[in-house]
C-alpha positions in Angstrom: 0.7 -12.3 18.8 -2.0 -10.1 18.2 0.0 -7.7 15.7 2.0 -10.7 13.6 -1.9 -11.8 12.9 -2.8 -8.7 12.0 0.0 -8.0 9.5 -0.2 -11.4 8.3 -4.1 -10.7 7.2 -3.0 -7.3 5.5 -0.4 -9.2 3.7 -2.2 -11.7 2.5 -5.1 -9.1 1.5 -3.1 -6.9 -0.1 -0.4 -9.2 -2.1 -3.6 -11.7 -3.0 -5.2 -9.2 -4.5 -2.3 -7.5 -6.5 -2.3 -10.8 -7.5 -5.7 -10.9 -9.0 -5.1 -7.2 -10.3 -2.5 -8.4 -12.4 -3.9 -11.3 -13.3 -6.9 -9.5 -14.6 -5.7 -6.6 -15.6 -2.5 -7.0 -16.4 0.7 -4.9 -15.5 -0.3 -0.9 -14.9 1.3 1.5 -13.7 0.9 1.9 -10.3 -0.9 0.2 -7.7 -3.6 3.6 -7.8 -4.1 2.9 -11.1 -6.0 -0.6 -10.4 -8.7 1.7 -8.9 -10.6 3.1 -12.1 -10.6 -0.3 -13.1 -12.8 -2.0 -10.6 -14.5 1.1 -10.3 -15.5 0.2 -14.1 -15.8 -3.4 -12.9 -18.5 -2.7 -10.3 -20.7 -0.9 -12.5 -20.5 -3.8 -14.9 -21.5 -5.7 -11.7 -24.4 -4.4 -9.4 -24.7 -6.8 -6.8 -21.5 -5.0 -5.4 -23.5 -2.2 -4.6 -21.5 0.3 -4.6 -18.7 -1.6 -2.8 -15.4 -1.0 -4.9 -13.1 -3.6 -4.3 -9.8 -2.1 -4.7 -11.1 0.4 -2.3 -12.3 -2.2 0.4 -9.0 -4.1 0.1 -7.3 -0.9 0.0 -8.8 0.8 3.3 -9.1 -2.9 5.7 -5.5 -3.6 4.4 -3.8 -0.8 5.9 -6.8 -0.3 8.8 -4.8 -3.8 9.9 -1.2 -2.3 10.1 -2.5 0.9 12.2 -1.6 -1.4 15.7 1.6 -3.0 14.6 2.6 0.0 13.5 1.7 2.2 16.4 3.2 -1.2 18.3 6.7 -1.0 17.1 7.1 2.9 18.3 6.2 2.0 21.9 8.3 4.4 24.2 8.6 6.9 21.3 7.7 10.0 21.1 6.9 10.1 17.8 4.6 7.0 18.1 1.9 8.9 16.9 3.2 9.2 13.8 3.0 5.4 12.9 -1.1 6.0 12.8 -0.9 8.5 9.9 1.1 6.0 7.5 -2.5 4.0 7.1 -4.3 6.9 7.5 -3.2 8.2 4.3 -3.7 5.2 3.0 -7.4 5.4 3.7 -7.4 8.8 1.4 -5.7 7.0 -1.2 -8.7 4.3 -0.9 -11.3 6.2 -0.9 -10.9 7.6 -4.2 -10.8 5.3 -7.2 -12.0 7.9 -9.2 -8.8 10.1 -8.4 -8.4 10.1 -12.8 -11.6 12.0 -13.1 -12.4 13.8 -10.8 -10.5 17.1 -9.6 -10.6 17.0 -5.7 -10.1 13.4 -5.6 -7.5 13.8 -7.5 -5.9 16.0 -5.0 -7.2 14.0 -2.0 -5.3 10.9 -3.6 -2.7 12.6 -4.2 -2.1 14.0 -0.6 -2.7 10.3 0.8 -0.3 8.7 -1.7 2.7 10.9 -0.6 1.8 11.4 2.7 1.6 7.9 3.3 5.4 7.7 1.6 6.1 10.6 3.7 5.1 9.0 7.4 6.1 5.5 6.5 10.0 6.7 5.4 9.7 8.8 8.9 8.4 5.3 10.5 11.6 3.4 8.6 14.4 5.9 9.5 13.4 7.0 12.6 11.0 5.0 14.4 12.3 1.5 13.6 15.6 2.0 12.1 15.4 -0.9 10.2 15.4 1.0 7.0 18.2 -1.7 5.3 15.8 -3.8 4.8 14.6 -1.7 1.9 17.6 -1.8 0.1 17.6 -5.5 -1.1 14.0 -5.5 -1.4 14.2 -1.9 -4.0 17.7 -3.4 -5.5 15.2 -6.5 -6.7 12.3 -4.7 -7.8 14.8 -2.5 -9.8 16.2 -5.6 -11.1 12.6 -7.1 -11.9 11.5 -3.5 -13.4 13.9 -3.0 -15.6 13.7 -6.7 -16.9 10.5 -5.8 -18.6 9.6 -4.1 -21.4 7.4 -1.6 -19.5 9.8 -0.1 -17.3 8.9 3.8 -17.8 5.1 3.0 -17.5 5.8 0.5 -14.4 8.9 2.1 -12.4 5.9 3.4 -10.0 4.5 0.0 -9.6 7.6 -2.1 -8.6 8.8 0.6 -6.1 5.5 0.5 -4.4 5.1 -3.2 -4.0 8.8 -2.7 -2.9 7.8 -0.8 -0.2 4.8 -2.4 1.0 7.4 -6.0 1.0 9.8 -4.1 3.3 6.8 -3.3 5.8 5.8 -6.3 6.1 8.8 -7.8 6.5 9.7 -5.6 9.0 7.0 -6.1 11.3 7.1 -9.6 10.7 10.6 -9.9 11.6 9.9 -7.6 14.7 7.1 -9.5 15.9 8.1 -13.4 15.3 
């Protein structure tokens, strides 16, 4: 019970605030690129205090999925694996900045594909539930190329795709 609340927080979290992203910011893209902007946002508001947002949703949304994850490879020996898939993530959060500065840049970079990397190792081979992707991609494909910004926002709709098809997942494998 303990890991359906868990992912149910993280979703929430996260698709809430990619709500609120796009509702403020509009359509960018990639998730990543939401980052510079409330880093902008929280020097325009001090009271933050050096909290950046995206990065605090960011880091506690996939801090949540570490045990369902790790959960759902029980008996596995590759269970460690399902801990590195939010680990990257936390890379990828803690630098907003990633646009200008150099080594954050490469640190962002290492967590944004390793974090594809583990959670496509997590899909095929830990869980095996990797059709679920396929409707999930087919509509974001569908959605994508109904806008006008498909080359800028390919990135975006895969990403959200993704991030659907975990949650789903785990969801289904915990209810």
């Amino acid at each position: 019970m303990g890991n359906l609340i868990c992912t149910i927080i993280s979703m929430v979290l996260f698709i809430g605030f990619n709500i609120i992203c796009l509702k403020k910011y509009g359509l960018l893209s990639c998730y990543s690129a939401y980052g510079p902007k409330w880093a902008e946002w929280e020097k325009e508001h001090p009271a933050t205090k050096g909290i950046n947002i995206w990065s605090l949703i960011t880091i506690v949304s996939a801090a949540l999925l570490i045990p369902p994850m790790i959960a759902t490879a029980v008996g596995n020996p590759l269970q460690f694996l399902c801990f590195f898939a939010p680990l990257y993530l936390f890379l990828v959060g803690l630098t907003p900045n990633y646009q200008e500065d150099k080594k954050a840049n490469i640190i962002h970079q290492i967590g944004a594909w390793g974090c594809v990397a583990m959670i496509l190792v997590w899909l095929f081979i830990i869980v095996k539930k990797w059709v679920v992707l396929l409707p999930v991609f087919t509509l974001a494909l569908v959605i994508g190329f109904g806008t006008r910004t498909i080359k800028e926002s390919i990135t975006y709709y895969l990403e959200m795709a993704m991030y659907i098809s975990i949650y789903l997942i785990l969801i289904l494998m915990f209810i």
